[in-house]
VEXTIZA-564154 format. One record per atom (N, C-alpha, C): x, y, z. Coordinates in steps of 0.1 Angstrom, whole numbers, plus 5000, padded with zeros to 4 digits. Example, Ala and Ser with C-alpha at 12.3 -4.5 7.8 and 13.67 -1.06 7.14 Angstrom:
% VEXTIZA-564154
513249435078/512349555078/513249675078/512849785071/513749895071/512950005079/
//
This chain:
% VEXTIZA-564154
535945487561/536845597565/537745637553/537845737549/538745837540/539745917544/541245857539/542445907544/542645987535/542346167541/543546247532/545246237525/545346247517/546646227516/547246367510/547846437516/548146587511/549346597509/549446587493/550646607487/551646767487/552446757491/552646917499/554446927497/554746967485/555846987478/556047077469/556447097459/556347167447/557947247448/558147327432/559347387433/559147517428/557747557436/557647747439/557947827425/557647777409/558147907401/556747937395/555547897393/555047947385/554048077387/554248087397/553448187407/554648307411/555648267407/557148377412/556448527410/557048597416/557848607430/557348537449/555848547444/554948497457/555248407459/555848307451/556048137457/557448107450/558648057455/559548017453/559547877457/560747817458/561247697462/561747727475/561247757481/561747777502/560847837505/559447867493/558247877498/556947867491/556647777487/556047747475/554047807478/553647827467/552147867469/551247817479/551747667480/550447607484/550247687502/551647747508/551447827520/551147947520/550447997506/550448187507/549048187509/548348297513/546948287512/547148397501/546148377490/546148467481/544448507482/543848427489/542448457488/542148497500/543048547511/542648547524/543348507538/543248497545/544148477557/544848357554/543348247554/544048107551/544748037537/545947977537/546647937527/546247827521/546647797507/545847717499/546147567508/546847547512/547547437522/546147417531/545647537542/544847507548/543747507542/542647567533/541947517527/541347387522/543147297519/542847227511/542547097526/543647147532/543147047549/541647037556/540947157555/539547207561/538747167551/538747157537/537547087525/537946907530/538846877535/538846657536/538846707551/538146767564/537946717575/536446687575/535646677585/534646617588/534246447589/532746407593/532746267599/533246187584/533646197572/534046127566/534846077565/535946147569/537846177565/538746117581/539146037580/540446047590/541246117591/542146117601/543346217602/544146207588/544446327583/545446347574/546946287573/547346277564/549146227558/549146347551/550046367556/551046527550/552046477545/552346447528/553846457525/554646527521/555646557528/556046667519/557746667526/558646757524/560246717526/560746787540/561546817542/562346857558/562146987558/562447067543/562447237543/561047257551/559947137545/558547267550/557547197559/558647117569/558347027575/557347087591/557947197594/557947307603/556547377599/556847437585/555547517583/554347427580/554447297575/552947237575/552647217586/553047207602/552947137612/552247267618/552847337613/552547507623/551047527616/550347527604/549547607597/548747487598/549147347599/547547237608/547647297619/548347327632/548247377645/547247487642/547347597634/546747697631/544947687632/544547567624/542947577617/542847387629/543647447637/543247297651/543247147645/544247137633/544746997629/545646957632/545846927648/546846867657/547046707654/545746657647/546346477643/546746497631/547146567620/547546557608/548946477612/549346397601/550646287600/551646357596/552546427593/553746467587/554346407584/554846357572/555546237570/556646317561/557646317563/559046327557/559446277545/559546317533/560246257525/561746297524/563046177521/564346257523/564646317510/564346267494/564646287486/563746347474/563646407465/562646457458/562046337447/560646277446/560646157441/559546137430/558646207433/557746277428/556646187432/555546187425/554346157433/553846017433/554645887425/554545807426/554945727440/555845747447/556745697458/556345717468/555645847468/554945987480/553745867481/553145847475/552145787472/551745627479/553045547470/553045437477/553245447491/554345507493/554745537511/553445597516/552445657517/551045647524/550345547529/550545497511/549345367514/549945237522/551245227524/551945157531/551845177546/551845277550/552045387562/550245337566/549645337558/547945287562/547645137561/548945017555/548344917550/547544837562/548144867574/547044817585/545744817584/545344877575/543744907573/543744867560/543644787553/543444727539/542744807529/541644767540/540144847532/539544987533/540645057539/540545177542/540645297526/540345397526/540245457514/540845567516/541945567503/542945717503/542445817493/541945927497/541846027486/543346137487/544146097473/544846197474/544446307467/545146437474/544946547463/546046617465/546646687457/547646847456/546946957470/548047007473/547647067485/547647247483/547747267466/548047427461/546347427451/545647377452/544447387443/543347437448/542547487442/541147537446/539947477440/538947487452/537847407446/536847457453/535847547440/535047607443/533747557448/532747517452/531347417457/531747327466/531947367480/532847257486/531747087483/530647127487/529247057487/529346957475/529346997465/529746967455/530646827449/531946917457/533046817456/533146667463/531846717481/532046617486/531046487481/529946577476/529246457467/530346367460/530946447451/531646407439/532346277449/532846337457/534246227465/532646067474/532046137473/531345977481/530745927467/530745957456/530445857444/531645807440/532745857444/533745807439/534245717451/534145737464/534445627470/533645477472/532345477466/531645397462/532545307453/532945367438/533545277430/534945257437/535545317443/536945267453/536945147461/535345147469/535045047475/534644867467/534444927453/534244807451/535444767440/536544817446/538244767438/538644877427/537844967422/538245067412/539445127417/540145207410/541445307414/540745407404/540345487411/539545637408/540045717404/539545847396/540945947395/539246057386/539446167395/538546287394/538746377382/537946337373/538446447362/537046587368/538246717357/537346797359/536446827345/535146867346/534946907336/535447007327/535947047312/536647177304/535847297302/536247397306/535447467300/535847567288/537147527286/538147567276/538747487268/539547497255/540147447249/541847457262/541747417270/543147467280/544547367276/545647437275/546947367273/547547317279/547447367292/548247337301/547847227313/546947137307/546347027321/546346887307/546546807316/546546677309/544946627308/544846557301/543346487301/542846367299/541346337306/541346207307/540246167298/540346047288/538846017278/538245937283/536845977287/535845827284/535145787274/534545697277/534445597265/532945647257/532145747266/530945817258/530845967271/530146067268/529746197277/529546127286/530146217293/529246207307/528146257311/527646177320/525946177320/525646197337/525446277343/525246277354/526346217362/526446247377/527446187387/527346087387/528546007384/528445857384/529945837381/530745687382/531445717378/531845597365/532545647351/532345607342/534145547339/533745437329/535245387328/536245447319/537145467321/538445537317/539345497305/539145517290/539945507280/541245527278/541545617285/542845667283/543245817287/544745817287/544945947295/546245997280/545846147279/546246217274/547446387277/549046357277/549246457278/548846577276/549746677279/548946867277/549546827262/548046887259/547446887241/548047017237/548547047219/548447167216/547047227213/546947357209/545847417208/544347387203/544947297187/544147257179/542947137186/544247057192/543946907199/543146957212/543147077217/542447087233/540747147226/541247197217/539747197209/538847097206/539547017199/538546827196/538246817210/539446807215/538846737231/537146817234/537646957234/536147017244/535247027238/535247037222/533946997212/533646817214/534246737215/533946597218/533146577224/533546637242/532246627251/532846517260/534046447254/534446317260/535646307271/536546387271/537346457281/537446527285/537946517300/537846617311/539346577314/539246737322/540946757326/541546667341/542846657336/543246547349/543646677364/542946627371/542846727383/543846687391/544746547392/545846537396/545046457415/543446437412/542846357425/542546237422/542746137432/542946037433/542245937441/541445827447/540945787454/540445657454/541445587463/541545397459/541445347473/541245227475/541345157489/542845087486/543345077502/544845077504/545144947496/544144827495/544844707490/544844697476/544244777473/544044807455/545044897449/545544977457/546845097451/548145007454/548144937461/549344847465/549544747459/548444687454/548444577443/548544627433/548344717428/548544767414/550144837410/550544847426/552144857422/552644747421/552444617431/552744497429/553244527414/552144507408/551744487394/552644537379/552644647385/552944767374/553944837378/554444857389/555444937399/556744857405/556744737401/557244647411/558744697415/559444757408/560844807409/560644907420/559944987423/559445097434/558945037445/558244907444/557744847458/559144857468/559844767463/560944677476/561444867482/561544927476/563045047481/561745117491/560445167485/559445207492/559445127505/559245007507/558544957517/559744987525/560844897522/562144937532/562445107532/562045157530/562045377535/560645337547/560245307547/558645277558/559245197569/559745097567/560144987577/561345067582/562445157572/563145167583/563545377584/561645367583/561845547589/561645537606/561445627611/561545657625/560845807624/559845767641/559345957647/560646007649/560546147647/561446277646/560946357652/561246397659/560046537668/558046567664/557846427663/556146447659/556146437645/557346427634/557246387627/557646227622/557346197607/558146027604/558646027592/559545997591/560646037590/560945897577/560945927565/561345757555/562445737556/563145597554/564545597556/565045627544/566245757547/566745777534/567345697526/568345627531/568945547523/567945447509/566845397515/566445307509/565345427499/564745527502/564045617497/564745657483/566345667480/567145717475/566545617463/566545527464/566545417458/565645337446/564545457451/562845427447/562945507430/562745477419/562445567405/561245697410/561845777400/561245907404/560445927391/558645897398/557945907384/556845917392/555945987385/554446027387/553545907389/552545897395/551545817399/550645767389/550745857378/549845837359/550445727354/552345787351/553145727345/553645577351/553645587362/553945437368/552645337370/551845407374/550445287381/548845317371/548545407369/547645447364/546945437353/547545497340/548045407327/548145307324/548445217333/549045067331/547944987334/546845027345/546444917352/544844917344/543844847348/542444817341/541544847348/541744897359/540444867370/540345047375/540445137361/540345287363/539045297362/538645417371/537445477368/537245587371/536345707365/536745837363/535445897369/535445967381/533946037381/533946177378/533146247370/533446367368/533046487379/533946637373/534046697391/533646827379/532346867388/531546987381/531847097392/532847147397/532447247413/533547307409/534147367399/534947487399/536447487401/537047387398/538447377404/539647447388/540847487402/541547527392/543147467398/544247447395/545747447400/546247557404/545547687400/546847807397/547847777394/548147747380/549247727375/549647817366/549347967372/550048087362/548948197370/549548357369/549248457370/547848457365/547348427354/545948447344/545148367352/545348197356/544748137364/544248197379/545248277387/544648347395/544148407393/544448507389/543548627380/542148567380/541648527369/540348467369/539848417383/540648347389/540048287404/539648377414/540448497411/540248647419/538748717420/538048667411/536448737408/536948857401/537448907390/537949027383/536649067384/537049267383/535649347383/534949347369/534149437368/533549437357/534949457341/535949577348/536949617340/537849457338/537649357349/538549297348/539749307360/539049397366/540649427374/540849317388/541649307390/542049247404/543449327410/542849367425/543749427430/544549317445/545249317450/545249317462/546449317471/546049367482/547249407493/547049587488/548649637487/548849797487/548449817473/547649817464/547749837452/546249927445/547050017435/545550097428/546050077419/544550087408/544350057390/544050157390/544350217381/543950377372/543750327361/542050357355/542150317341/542650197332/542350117337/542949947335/542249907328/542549787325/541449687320/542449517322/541649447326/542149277325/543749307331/543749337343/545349367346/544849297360/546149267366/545749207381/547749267384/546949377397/548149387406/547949337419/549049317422/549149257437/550749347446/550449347454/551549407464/551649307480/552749237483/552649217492/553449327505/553849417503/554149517512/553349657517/552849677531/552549757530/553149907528/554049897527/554850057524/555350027513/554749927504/555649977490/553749947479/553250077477/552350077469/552350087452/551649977450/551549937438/550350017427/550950097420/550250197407/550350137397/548550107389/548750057376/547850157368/548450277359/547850317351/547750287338/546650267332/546550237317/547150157313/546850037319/547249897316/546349777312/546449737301/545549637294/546249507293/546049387303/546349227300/547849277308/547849297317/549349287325/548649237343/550049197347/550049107355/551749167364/551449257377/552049297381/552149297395/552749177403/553749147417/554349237421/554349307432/555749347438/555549337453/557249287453/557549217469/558549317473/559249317485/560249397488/561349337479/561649237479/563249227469/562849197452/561549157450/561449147437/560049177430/560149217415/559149277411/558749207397/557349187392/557349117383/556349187377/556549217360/555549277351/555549167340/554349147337/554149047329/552649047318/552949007307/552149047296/551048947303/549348907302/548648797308/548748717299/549048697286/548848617282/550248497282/551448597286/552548507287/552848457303/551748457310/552148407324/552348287325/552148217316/552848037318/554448067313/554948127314/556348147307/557148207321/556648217330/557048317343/558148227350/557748087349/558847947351/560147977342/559848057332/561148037322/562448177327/561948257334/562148327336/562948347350/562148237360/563048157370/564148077369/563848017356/564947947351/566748037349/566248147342/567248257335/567948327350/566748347359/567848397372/568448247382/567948137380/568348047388/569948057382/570148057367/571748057357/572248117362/571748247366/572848387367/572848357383/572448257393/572848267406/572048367413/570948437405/569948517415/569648447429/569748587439/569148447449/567648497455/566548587444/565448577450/564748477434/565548397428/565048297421/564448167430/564748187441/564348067450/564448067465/564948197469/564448197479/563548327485/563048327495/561748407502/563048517506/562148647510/562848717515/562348717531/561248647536/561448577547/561648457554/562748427561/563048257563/562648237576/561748087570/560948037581/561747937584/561547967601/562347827603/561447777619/561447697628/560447597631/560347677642/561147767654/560947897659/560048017658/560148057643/559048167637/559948197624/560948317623/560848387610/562148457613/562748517604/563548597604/563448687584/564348767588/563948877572/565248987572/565848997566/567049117565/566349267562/565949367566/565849437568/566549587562/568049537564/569249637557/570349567557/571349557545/572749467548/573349587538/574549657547/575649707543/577149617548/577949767545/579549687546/579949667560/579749517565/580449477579/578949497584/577849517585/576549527590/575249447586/574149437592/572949357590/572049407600/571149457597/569749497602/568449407605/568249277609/567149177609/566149247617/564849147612/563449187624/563348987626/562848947635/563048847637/561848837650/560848747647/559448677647/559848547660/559548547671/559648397677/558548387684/557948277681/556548197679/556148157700/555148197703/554948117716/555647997719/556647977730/557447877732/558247887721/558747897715/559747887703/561247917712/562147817705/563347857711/564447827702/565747947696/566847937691/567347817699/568447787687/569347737696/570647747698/571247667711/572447757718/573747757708/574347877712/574847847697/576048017697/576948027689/577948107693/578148137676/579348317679/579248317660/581148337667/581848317656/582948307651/583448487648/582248547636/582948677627/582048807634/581248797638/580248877643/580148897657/579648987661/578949047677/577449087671/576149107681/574749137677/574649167690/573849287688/572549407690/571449357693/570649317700/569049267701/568449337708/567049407705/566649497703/565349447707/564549427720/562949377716/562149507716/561249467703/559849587699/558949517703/558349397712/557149337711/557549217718/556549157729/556849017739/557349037748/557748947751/558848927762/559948817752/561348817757/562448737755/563148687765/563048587765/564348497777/565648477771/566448577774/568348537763/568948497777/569748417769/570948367777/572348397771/572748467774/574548517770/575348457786/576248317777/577148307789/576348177802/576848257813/575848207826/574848307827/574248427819/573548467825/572048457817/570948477824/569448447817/568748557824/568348617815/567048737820/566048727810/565248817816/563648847808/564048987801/563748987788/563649157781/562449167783/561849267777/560849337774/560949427766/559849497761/559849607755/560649737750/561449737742/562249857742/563749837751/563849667759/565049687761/566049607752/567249597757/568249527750/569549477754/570149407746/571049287752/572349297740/573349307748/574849297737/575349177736/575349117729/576348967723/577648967717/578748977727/579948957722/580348897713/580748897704/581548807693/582148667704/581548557700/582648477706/581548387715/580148487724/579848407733/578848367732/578648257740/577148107738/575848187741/575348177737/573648277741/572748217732/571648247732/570448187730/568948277732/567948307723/566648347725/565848277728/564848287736/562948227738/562448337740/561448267733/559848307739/559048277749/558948267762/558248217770/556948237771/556348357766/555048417767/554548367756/553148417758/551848387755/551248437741/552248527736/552148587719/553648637714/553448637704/554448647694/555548737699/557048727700/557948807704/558848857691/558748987694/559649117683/560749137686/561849097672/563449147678/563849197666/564549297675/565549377661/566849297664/567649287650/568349257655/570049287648/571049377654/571949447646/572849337645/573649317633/574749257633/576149277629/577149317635/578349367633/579449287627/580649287619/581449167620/582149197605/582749107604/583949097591/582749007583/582148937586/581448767578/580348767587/579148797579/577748767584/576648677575/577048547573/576748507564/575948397573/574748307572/573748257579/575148127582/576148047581/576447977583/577847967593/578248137597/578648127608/578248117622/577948047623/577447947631/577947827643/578247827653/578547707659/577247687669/576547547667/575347517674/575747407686/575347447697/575747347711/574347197713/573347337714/572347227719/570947367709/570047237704/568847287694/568247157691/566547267700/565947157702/564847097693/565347147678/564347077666/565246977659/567046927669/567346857658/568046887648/568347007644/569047077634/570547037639/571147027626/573047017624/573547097627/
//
């Protein structure tokens, strides 16, 4: 049996404006309904795979749980991390979380990547759980088809020769230009795909080993996490505690018993505008459109629009790469799209606040979105999910307007509780306890006006909320 392990974190810039840090890529679907998240969940189900381990932190704890509910992955694991740690600690806390099963086999992978030949891949993963099974600690390279800069790489000891998997020389940071050229004239390195695939007593021994400072804080975050509403939750204190270092740099590098199978089926990270682009199927001109968007006379340009009322025109444009969201808009040369991070960086200084966050906020209910904010006023549209319920809770600076366009709503202002519907509406005093649901059976629509001196998300007093929230 083969335990997913779905690494499901990130800090949302290199894909900006579409993915921030309060919403990062791996939940957008850029190819389609479903998001690279689900994707990456539906290529490790079947008779081979066990239920999934989801790691990822509290912000997106809500939306991984909602988008397995989505594609009917009700046993996926959610597991909590409190601290940002990186992928070594994520890691061990799995295989700890599985050690009851010794001999059981973890394929980790990134939960924002694509991989073209599903067929392909699963071959690849049962040659490689072969050499997992007999004590190897595996790790998927991809084959190059580029001199590429931006992926690290792995050497073996001669070409690779058919599916198999071959021993592992050494691992190579991102190469400059010259250096990613030897590599792919060599024939001997392939790129580190960031996949992974060991049995639980072999990843755990090799931290023994090589990790030892990370064992003790890891195991005590396991021993003393706790279920959280369907999630589990590591103990922070001891989590705090753990070095914050990659799974290469701590275990991988160090240990002897590597082995590398090579992965021929089309995989990419999307780690820049150009990388999509290419993944997009560009037309003959090159173009990639999608959502509200027209090319006039382009060539190698990729627009995208995520709004339907705000249409995206590209005329006579050669190698650009052009986003636009409602609050932000992004034009970009293609060849400088790995630079788009740097640029998150420059608004994160100046205190921008669509450097990181969404202009829709998801929270474990459904959604909310500002709409219009003038002086003393707030215009929201606000999304609550079948069963979904606010919680009780009063404002201090404000009174609100709720407005339903869609569902039914159950509000409670005070002692009193009714049903809206469509087109009716409810006044909220400044001052008094009230509360929304959803009781029905599809998604409920609210406008929602906000009046007041201070309307700022933290005036707030919360009585009773039943996800647990402060």
């Amino acid at each position: 049996m083969i335990y997913p392990v779905i690494l499901c974190g990130g800090s949302g810039t290199r894909l900006w404006p579409s993915s921030r840090r309060s919403y990062p890529k791996q939940f957008t679907g850029f190819f389609g309904d479903e998001t690279l998240f689900q994707v990456t969940l539906k290529r490790l189900t079947g008779p081979d795979f066990g239920a999934p381990l989801v790691m990822t932190n509290a912000d997106f704890r809500f939306i991984a749980t909602e988008q397995c509910e989505q594609i009917g992955l009700a046993d996926a694991r959610v597991v909590i991390e409190p601290a940002l740690r990186n992928t070594a600690p994520a890691i061990l806390a799995a295989a700890l979380l599985l050690e009851e099963e010794p001999d059981a086999l973890m394929l980790v992978a990134p939960s924002d990547h694509i991989i073209a030949g599903v067929d392909t891949f699963l071959d690849t993963v049962r040659v490689a759980a072969t050499a997992a099974a007999d004590g190897k600690l595996v790790t998927l390279g991809v084959m190059p088809d580029r001199p590429e800069t931006g992926y690290g790489y792995l050497e073996l000891a001669t070409q690779p020769d058919g599916l198999a998997a071959h021993p592992l020389v050494s691992f190579t940071e991102k190469p400059d230009v010259a250096t990613a050229q030897t590599f792919l004239d060599g024939g001997k390195h392939l790129w580190n795909a960031g996949l992974f695939l060991f049995r639980v007593c072999d990843i755990t021994a090799a931290y023994e080993t090589h990790a030892p400072d990370m064992l003790a804080p890891v195991r005590e975050a396991v021993k003393t996490g706790a279920e959280d509403l369907g999630f589990f939750r590591l103990g922070e204190d001891a989590y705090a505690k753990a070095p914050s270092d990659s799974i290469d740099y701590a275990v991988m590098e160090k240990a002897d018993n590597i082995a590398t199978v090579p992965l021929n089926s089309g995989w990419s990270d999307l780690g820049s505008w150009d990388a999509l682009w290419s993944a997009s199927a560009p037309d003959a001109q090159g173009i990639v459109t999608q959502g509200a968007a027209t090319a006039v006379e382009c060539e190698n340009t990729f627009l995208r629009s995520e709004e339907d009322s705000l249409h995206l025109v590209g005329v006579g444009l050669s190698n650009i790469v052009a986003v636009a969201m409602r609050d932000a808009v992004l034009v970009a040369d293609m060849t400088k799209s790995q630079d788009v991070k740097k640029a998150v960086s420059l608004l994160k200084e100046a205190q921008i606040e669509q450097a990181e966050h969404y202009p829709r906020f998801h929270r474990p209910w459904g959604w909310y979105e500002t709409l219009c904010l003038g002086q003393r006023f707030q215009v929201k549209r606000i999304m609550v999910k079948p069963g979904g319920i606010l919680s009780l809770q009063s404002h201090v600076h404000r009174s609100e307007h709720w407005i339903v366009v869609g569902g039914t709503a159950e509000v409670t202002v005070g002692d009193d509780k009714k049903l809206l519907t469509e087109n009716e509406s409810v006044y909220i005093p400044l001052g008094a306890v009230h509360r929304m649901a959803n009781p029905g059976r599809v998604p409920m629509y609210l406008i929602e006006v906000q009046t007041g001196t201070y309307l700022g998300e933290d005036d707030i007093v919360r009585y009773e909320d039943v996800y647990n929230r402060g």
